[in-house]
C-alpha positions in Angstrom: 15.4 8.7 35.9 16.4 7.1 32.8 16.5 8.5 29.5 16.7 6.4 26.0 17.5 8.6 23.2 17.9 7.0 19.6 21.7 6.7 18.0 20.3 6.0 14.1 17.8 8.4 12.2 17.7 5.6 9.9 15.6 3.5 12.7 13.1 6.3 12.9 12.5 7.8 9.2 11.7 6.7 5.6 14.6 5.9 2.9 13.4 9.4 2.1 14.1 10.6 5.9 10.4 11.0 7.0 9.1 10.0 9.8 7.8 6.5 9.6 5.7 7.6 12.5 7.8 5.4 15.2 8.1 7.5 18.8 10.4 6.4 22.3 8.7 7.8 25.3 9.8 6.7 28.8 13.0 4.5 30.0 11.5 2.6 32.7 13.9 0.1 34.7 12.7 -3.5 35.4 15.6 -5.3 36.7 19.3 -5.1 37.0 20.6 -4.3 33.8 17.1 -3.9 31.8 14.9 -1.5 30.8 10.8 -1.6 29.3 11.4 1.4 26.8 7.6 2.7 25.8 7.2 3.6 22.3 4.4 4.7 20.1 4.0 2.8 16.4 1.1 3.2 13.3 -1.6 0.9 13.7 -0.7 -0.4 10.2 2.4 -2.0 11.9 1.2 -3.6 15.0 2.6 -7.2 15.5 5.5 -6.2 13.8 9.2 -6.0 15.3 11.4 -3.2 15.6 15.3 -2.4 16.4 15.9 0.8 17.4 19.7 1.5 18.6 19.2 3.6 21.2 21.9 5.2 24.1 20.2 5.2 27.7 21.1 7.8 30.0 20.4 8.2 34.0 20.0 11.7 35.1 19.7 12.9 38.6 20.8 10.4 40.6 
């Protein structure tokens, strides 16, 4: 199982540190060396794109 967990606040919140509403769900391998990360984003930013720093983990192998 992989687990993706974000390295920069800044990524996820607000100049004022709020949430901007941006979620990372599952880690899901697709290849060698790459993951499909699933993430959940307001409506009102659909289409754009995002970089999110993230460290990914595999537990219980």
């Amino acid at each position: 199982m992989l687990v993706a967990y974000p390295t920069s606040l800044a990524s996820l919140t607000t100049a004022l540190g709020v949430s901007n509403g941006i979620a990372i769900h599952h880690a899901i391998p697709t290849a060698a060396n790459t993951f499909r990360a699933v993430i959940n984003a307001p409506a009102l930013t659909l289409g754009a794109s995002y970089s999110i720093p993230v460290a990914v983990y595999a537990v219980n192998r």
